[in-house]
C-alpha positions as CSV (number, residue, x, y, z in Angstrom):
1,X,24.2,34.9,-2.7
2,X,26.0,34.1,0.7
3,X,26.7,37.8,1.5
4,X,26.6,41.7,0.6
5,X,30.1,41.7,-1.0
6,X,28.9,39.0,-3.3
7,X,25.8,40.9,-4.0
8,X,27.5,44.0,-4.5
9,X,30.0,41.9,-7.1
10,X,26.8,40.9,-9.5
11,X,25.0,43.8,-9.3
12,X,27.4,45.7,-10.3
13,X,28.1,43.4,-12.7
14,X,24.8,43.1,-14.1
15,X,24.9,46.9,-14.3
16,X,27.8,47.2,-16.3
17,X,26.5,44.4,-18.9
18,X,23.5,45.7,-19.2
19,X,24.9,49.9,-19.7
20,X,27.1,48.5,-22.8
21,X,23.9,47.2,-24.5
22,X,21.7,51.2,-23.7
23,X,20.1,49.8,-21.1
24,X,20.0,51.5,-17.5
25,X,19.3,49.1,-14.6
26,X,17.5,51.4,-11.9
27,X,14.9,50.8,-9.0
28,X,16.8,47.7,-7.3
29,X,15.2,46.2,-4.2
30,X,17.1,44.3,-1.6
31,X,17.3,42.8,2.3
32,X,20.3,44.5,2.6
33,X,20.5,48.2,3.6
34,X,25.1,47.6,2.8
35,X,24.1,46.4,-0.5
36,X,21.5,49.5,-1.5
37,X,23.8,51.9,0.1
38,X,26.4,50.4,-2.6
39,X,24.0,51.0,-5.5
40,X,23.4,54.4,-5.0
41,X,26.9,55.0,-4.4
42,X,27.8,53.4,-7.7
43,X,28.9,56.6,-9.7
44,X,25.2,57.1,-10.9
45,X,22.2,58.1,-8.5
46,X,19.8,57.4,-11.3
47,X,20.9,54.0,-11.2
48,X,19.3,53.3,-7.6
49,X,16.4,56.0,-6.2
50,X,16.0,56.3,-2.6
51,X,14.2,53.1,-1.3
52,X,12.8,53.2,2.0
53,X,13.8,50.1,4.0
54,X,11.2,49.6,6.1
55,X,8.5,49.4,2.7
56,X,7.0,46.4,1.3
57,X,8.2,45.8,-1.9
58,X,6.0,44.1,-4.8
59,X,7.7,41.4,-6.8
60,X,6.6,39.5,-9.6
61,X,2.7,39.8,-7.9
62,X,3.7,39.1,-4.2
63,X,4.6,41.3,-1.6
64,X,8.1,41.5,0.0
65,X,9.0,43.1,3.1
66,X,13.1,43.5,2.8
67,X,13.8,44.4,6.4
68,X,12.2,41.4,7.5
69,X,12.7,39.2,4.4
70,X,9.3,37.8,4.6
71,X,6.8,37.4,2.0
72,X,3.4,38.9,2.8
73,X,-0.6,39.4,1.4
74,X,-2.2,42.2,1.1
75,X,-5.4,41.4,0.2
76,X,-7.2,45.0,-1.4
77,X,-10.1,43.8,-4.0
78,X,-9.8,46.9,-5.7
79,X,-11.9,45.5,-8.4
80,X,-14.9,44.4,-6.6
81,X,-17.6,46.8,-7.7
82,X,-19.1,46.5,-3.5
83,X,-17.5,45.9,-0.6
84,X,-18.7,42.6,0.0
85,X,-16.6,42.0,2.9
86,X,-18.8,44.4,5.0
87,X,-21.0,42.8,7.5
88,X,-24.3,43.8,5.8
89,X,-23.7,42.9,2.5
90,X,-24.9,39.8,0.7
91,X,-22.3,38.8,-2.0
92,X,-23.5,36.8,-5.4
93,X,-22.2,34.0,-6.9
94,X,-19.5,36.4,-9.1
95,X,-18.0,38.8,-6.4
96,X,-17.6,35.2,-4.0
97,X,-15.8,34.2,-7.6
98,X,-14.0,37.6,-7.8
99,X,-12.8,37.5,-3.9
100,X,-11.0,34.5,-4.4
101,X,-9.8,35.3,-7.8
102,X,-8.3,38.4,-6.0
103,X,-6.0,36.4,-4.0
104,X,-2.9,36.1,-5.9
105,X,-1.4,33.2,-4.0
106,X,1.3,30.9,-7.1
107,X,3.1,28.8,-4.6
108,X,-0.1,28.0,-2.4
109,X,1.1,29.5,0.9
110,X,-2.1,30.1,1.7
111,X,-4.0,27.1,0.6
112,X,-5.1,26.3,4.4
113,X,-7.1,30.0,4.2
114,X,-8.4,29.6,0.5
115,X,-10.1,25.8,0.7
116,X,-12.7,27.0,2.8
117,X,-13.5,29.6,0.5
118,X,-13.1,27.2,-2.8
119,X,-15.2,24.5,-1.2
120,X,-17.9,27.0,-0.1
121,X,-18.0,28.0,-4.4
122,X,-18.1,24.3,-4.7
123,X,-21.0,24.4,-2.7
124,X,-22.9,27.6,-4.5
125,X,-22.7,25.6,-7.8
126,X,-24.0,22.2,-6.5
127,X,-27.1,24.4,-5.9
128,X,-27.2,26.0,-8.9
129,X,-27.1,29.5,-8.2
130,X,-27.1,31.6,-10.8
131,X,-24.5,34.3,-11.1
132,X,-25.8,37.4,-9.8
133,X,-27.7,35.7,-7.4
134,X,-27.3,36.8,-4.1
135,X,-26.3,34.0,-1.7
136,X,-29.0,32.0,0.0
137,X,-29.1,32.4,4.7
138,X,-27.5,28.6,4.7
139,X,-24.7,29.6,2.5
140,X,-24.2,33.0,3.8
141,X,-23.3,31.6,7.4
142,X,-20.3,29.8,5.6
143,X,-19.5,32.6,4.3
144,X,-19.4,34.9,7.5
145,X,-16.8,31.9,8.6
146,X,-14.8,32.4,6.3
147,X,-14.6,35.7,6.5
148,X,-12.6,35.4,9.7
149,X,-10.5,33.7,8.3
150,X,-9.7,36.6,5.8
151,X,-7.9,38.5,9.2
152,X,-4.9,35.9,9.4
153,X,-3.9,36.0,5.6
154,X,-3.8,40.0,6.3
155,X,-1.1,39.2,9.2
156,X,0.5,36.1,6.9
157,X,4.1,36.2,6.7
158,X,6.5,33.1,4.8
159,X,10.4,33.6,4.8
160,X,11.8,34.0,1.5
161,X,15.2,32.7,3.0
162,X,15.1,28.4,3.5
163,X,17.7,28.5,5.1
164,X,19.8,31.7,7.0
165,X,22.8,29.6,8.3
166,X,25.9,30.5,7.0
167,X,27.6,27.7,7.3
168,X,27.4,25.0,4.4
169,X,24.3,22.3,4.8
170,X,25.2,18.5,5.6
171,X,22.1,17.4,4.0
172,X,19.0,19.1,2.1
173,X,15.5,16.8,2.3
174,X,12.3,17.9,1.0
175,X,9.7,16.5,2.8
176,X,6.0,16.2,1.1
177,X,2.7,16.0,2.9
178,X,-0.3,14.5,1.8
179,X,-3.9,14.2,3.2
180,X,-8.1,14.4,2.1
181,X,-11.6,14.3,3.5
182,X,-14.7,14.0,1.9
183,X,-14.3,18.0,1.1
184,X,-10.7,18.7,-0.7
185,X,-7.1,17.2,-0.5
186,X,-4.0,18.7,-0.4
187,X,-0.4,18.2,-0.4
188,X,3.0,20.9,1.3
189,X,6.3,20.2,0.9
190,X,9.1,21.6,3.6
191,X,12.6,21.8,2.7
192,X,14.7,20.5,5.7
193,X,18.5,21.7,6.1
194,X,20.4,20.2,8.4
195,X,24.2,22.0,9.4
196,X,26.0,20.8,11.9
197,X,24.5,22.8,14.9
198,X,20.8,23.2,13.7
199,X,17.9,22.0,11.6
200,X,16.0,25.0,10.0
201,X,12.3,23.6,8.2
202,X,11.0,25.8,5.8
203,X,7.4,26.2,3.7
204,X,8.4,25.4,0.0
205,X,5.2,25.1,-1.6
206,X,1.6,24.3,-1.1
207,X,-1.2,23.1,-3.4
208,X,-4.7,21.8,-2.8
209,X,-8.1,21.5,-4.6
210,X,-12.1,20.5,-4.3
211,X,-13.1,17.1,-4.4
212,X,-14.7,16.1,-7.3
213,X,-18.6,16.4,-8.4
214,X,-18.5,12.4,-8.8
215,X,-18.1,11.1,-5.2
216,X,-15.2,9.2,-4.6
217,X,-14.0,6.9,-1.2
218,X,-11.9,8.2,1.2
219,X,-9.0,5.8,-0.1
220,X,-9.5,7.3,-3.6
221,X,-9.3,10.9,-2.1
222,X,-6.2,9.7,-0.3
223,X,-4.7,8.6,-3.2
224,X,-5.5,11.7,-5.3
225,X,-3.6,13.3,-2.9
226,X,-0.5,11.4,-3.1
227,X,-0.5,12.1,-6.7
228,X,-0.8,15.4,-5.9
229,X,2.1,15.2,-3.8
230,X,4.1,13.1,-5.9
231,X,3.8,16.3,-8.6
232,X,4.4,18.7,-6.3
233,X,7.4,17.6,-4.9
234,X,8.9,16.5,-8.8
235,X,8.0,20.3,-9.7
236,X,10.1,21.6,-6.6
237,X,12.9,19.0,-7.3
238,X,13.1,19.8,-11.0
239,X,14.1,23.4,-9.6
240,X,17.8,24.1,-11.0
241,X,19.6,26.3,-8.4
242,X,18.1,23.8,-5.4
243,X,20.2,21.3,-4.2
244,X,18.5,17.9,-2.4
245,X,19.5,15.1,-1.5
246,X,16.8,13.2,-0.6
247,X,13.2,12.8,-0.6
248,X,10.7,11.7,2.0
249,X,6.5,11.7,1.2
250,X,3.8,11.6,4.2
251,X,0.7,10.0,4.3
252,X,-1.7,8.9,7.0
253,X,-3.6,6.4,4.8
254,X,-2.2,3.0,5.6
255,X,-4.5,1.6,2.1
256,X,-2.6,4.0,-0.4
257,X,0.5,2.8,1.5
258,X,-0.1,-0.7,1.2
259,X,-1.8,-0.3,-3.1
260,X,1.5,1.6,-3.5
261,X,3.4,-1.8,-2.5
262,X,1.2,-4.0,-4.7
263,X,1.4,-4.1,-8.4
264,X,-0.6,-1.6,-10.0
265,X,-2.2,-4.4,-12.6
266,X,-3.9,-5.9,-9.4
267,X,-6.5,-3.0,-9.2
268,X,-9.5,-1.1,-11.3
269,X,-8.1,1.4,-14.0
270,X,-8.6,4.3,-11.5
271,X,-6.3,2.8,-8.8
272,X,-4.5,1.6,-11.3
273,X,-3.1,4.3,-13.4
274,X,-2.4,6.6,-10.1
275,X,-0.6,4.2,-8.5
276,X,1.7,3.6,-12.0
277,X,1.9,7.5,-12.2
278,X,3.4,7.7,-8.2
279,X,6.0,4.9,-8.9
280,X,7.1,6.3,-12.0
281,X,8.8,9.2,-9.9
282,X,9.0,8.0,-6.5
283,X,9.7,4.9,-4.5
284,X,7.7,2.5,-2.3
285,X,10.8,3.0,0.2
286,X,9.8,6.8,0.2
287,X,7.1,6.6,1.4
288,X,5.9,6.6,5.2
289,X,2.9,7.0,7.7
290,X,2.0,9.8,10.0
291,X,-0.4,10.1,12.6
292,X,-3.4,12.1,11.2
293,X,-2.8,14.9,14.3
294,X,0.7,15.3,13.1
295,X,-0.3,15.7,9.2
296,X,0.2,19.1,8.4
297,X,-1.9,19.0,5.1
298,X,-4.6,18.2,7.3
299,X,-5.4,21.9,7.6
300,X,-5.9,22.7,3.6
301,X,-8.5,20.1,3.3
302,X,-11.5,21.6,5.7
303,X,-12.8,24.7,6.8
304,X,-11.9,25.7,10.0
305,X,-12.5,28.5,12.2
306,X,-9.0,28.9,13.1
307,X,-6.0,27.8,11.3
308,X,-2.4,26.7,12.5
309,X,-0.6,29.1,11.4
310,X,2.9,28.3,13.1
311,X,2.5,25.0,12.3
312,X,1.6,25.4,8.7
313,X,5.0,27.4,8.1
314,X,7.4,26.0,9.7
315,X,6.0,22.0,9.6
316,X,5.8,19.6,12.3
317,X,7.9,19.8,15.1
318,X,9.7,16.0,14.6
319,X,11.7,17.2,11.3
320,X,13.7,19.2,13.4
321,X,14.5,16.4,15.6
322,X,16.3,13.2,14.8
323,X,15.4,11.0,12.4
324,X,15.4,8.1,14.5
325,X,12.6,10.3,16.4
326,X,10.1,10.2,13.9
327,X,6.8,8.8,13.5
328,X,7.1,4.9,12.5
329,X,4.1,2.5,11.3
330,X,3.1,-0.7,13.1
331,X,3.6,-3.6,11.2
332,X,1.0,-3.6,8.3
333,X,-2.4,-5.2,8.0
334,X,-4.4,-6.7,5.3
335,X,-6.3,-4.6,3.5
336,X,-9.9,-5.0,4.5
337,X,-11.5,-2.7,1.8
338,X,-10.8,-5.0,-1.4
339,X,-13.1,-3.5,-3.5
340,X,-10.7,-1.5,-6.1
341,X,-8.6,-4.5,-6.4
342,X,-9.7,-6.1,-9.8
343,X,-10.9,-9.4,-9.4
344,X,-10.9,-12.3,-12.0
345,X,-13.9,-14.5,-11.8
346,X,-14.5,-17.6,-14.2
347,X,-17.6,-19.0,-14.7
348,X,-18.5,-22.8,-16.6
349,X,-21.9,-23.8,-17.4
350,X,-22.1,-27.4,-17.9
351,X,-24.3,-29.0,-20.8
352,X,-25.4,-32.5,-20.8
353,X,-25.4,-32.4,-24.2
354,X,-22.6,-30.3,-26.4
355,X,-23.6,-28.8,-29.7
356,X,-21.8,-29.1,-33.0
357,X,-22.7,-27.2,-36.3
358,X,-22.8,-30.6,-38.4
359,X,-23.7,-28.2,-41.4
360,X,-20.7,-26.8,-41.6
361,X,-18.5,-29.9,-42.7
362,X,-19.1,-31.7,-46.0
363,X,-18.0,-35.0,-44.9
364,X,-18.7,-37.4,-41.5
365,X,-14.5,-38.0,-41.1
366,X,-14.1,-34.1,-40.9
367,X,-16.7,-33.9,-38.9
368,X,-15.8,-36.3,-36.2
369,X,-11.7,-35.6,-36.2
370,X,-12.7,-31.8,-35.5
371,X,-14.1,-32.9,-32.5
372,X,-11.8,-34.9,-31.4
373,X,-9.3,-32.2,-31.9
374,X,-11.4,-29.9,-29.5
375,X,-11.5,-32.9,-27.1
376,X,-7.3,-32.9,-27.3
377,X,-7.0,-29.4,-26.7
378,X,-9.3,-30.1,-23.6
379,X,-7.2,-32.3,-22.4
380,X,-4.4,-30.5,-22.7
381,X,-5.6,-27.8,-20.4
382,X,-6.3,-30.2,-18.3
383,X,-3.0,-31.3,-18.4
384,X,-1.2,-28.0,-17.6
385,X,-3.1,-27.7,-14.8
386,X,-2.6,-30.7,-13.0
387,X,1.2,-30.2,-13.8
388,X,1.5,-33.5,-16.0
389,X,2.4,-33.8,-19.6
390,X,0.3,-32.9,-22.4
391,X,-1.2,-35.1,-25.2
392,X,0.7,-34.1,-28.3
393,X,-1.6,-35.7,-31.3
394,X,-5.8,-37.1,-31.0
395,X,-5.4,-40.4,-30.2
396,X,-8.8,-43.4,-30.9
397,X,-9.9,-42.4,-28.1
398,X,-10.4,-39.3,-28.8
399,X,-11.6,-40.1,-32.0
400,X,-14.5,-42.9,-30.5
401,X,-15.6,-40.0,-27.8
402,X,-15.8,-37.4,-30.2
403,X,-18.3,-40.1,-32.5
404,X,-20.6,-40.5,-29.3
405,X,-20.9,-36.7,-28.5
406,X,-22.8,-36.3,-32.4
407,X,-24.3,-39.3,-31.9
408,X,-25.9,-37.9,-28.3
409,X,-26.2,-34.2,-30.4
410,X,-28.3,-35.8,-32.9
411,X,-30.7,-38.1,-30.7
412,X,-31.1,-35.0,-28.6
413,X,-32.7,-32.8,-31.1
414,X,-35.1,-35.8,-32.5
415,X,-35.8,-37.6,-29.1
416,X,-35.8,-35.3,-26.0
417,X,-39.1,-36.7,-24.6
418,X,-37.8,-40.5,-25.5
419,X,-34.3,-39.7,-23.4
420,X,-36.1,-37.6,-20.8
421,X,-38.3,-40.7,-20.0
422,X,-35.9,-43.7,-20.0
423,X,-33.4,-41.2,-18.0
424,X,-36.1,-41.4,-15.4
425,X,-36.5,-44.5,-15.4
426,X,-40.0,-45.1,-16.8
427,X,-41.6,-47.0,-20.2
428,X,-41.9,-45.2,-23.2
429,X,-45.6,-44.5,-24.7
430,X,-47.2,-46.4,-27.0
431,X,-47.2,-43.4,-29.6
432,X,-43.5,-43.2,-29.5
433,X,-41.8,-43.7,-32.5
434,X,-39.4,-45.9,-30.6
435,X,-42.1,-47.3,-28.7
436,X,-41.0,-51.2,-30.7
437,X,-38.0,-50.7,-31.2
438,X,-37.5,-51.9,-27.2
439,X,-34.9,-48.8,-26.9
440,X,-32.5,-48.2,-23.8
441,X,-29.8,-46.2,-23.2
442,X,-26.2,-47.6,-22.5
443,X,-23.5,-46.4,-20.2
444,X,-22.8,-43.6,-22.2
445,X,-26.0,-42.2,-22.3
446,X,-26.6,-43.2,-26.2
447,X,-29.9,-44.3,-27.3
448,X,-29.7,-48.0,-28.7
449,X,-32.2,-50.8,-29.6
450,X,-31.9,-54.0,-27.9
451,X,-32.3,-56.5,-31.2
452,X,-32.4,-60.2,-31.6
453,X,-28.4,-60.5,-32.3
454,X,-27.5,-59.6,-29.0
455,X,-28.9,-63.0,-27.5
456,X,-26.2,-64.7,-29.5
457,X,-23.8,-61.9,-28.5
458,X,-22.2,-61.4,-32.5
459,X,-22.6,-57.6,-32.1
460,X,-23.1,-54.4,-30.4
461,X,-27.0,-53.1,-30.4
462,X,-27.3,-51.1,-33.2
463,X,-27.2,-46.8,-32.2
464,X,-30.6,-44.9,-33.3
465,X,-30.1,-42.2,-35.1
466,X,-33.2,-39.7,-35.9
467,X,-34.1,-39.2,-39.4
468,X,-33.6,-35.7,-41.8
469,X,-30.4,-35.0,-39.6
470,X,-27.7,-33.9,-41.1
471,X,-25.3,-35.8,-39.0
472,X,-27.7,-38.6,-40.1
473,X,-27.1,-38.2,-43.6
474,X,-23.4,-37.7,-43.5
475,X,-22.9,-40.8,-42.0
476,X,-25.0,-42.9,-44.1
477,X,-23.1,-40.8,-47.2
478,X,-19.8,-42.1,-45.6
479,X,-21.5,-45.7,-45.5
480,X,-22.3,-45.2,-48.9
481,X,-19.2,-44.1,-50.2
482,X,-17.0,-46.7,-48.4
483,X,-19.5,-49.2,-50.0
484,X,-19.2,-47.7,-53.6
485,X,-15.8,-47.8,-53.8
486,X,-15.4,-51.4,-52.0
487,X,-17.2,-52.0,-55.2
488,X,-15.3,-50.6,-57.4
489,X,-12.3,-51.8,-56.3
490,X,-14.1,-55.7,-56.8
C-alpha cells in the first residue's frame, strides 16, 4: 500500500467482507499511528483494542516493531531446561541443538550469526559426542565465541520496507551473492531500486549451510554455492506481488565462472549436473566476479568474532553507485585445476599376431570373408579419419590379407618356438619338427618351406600349416570339396 488512505480503504474493506460472513476482524497491527487511529474509530471499538505504538509486535513468528518498521530477534529459550548461556555452565550436545533450534530465523537474516553456531554442531558430531554429553574444554572455547556473538542478534534490526520512496522505481534488480570456505557456503540476495534521485539496497533473503561430511575442493564448494544462489534468487523472483527487472549473481571464483561458460558434458557428473541445474534458470551473461573483500556472503561462511552488521543489511556500497562503477573481471585465464573436467583417454594394444575363433564357422570361405570384412571396416575408420573416402565393398585384397592373418593364427599356436627362432635370426634345432623341411619366413611373416620347385621358379613355396588345427582342417575340407565336385562335374 502507497499510503494511510489506501490502507484505511482495504481495511475497512476487509472488515466489512469479513462482518457479512460472522466473522469480526479485531487486534490489527500497523506502522501507521493515522491508520490505527482510523480502526478504532470505525463504528466498533471491539474491532481495534488499544495498541501501544511503541510495542513490538509478533507476526507470523518474527518480531515487528511498527514505529520503527524494522524486524527484530528476541531470542528467550524459554524451553531450555538450564540456562546454558551462563558463564559457568557446560551445555551438552542437545541444549547446543535446542539453542539454535530456538532461533526462529525463515528468511536467513541472521545466517552470518547462526554458521558459527551450526558449524560448531558440525564439529560436536564429527567427534561423536553423545547427546547428553557435556561438551569437551576444546569445543567449549568455540562455544564461549559464539556466545558473543549471541549480543548482536539481540540488537538486530532488518527493514520490512525495500523501498520507502514514494515516487515510482525506474528499475528493480535483485542482486545474489555467493561465496564458501572449507567450513560452510552461503548465498544473500539484495533487492536494488533505483528512482530518479536515489538508490535504496535492501536485505531480501539469506540462506547458508555446513559443508558436507565428504570433503569437497574449494571449487566444488564454490559451486555449491552458486546453486545455492541460483535457488535462492528463483525463490525470491517466483514472488507474485514483487516486480524485477533484472537479475545479476556474484561470485569471486573465477573456476565456477569459467565451468559455467563451458558445456556441462565436458566435466565429472558432480560438476556436471550443477552446472546444467544453474543454466537452466540463469545465464552465463548474469553472472560476474567480485573481489573476495567486497563479497558480502563472505561473512555466513566462517566464524567470526565480530560480524558486519551494516554491511550485511544494506549490501556493498557499489550497488548504490553506478553501474559503470562496479567491480569488473580481468580478462579470463585458463583454468589450471583440470581435474573435474572429464577426460577421454583411448588406449590400443598391438598384437603381432590377431586371433580368430576358427571354430565358430563351418566352412574356410566364411571363415576368411569374415575377416576380410573386419579388415574393411578397419579401413574405413581409417578413412574417416584421414578425411578421404571410404571403401564401400571387401575388395581381393582384403580377401588375400585376411587368408594370411589365419594362416599366421594357426602357425602361431603350433610353432611359437620355430617363429621365435628364425625371427631372431638363428637355425632351427635338430628336434624340430621343421628342422628338414629348410623352413623360413617370407615378407609377411608366414612360415613356408623352401622346396625343390622353386629353383625352376613354377610356384610359390608351399605355406606350413600345423596339424589337428581347425583352420587346418577347414582348408583341406575346402580342397576336398572343390576336388569332389571337379569330379563330379567330369
Amino acid at each position: 500500500m502507497r499510503n494511510e488512505q489506501e490502507a484505511i480503504q482495504i481495511t475497512r474493506e476487509v472488515i466489512e467482507v469479513h462482518r457479512r460472513g460472522g466473522f469480526e476482524i479485531r487486534n490489527w497491527s500497523s506502522n501507521s499511528e493515522e491508520v490505527l487511529e482510523s480502526l478504532q474509530d470505525n463504528g466498533n471499538v471491539e474491532t481495534q483494542k488499544p495498541v501501544d505504538f511503541w510495542a513490538t509486535e509478533k507476526i507470523l513468528g518474527m518480531f515487528w516493531d511498527p514505529h520503527n518498521d524494522m524486524f527484530k530477534f528476541i531470542c528467550r529459550f524459554a524451553r531450555l531446561k538450564r540456562d546454558v548461556l551462563a558463564e559457568n555452565v557446560v551445555p551438552t550436545k542437545r541444549e547446543v541443538l535446542q539453542v539454535l533450534m530456538s532461533i526462529f530465523d525463515p528468511l536467513g537474516f541472521l545466517s552470518c550469526q547462526t554458521i558459527g553456531l551450526k558449524i560448531l554442531l558440525q564439529c560436536i558430531w564429527r567427534q561423536k559426542i553423545e547427546w547428553d554429553q557435556e561438551l569437551p574444554e576444546k569445543i567449549l572455547e568455540e562455544w564461549h565465541q559464539w556466545k558473543t556473538i549471541l549480543q548482536d542478534i539481540r540488537t538486530f534490526e532488518v527493514p520490512r520496507c525495500f523501498s520507502p520512496a514514494t515516487s515510482e522505481p525506474c528499475q528493480i534488480g535483485l542482486h545474489t551473492f555467493v561465496d564458501a570456505s572449507e567450513q560452510a557456503y552461503s548465498a544473500v540476495c539484495y533487492l536494488r531500486v533505483a528512482t530518479d534521485d536515489r538508490v535504496v539496497v535492501s536485505l531480501v533473503m539469506a540462506k547458508s549451510k555446513v559443508a558436507p561430511l565428504k570433503p569437497l575442493s574449494i571449487p566444488g564448494m564454490e559451486l555449491q554455492a552458486a546453486v545455492m544462489g541460483a535457488r535462492l534468487a528463483q525463490k525470491v523472483m517466483s514472488t507474485r506481488n514483487l516486480r524485477i527487472d533484472n537479475a545479476t549473481y556474484w561470485s569471486d571464483s573465477k573456476t565456477v565462472l569459467q565451468w559455467l561458460t563451458m558445456d556441462p558434458r565436458n566435466f565429472h557428473q558432480f560438476v556436471m549436473h550443477r552446472v546444467a541445474e544453474i543454466l537452466e534458470t540463469t545465464l552465463v551473461e548474469q553472472w560476474r566476479w567480485i573481489p573476495s573483500k567486497l563479497n558480502v556472503a563472505d561473512g555466513a561462511t566462517k566464524v567470526t568474532g565480530k560480524t558486519q552488521q551494516e554491511t550485511w543489511i544494506t549490501g556493498p556500497e557499489f550497488l548504490k553507485t553506478d553501474a559503470s562503477h562496479w567491480p569488473i573481471s580481468k580478462k579470463q585465464e585458463s583454468i589450471n585445476d583440470t581435474s573435474e573436467i572429464r577426460k577421454h583417454v583411448m588406449t590400443t594394444h598391438s598384437k603381432s599376431v590377431v586371433m580368430f575363433n576358427a571354430h565358430d564357422f563351418l566352412n574356410w570361405r566364411r571363415l576368411y570373408r569374415a575377416v576380410a570384412l573386419v579388415l574393411l571396416f578397419i579401413d574405413r575408420l581409417r578413412a574417416k579419419c584421414d578425411g578421404r573416402d571410404m571403401p564401400a565393398t571387401t575388395t581381393m585384397a582384403h580377401v588375400g590379407k585376411a587368408k594370411m592373418l589365419l594362416y599366421k593364427q594357426s602357425q602361431s599356436i603350433a610353432f611359437a618356438a620355430e617363429l621365435k627362432m628364425l625371427s631372431a635370426g638363428t637355425a632351427l634345432l635338430k628336434g624340430s619338427r621343421l628342422a628338414g623341411l629348410n623352413a623360413y619366413l617370407d615378407n609377411d611373416g608366414v612360415l613356408r618351406t623352401r622346396g625343390r620347385l622353386n629353383a625352376v621358379d613354377i610356384a610359390e613355396d608351399a605355406i606350413i600349416l600345423a596339424h589337428g588345427c581347425r583352420i587346418t582342417n577347414l582348408i583341406v575340407r575346402s580342397f576336398h570339396e572343390s576336388i569332389t565336385i571337379s569330379l563330379t562335374k567330369l
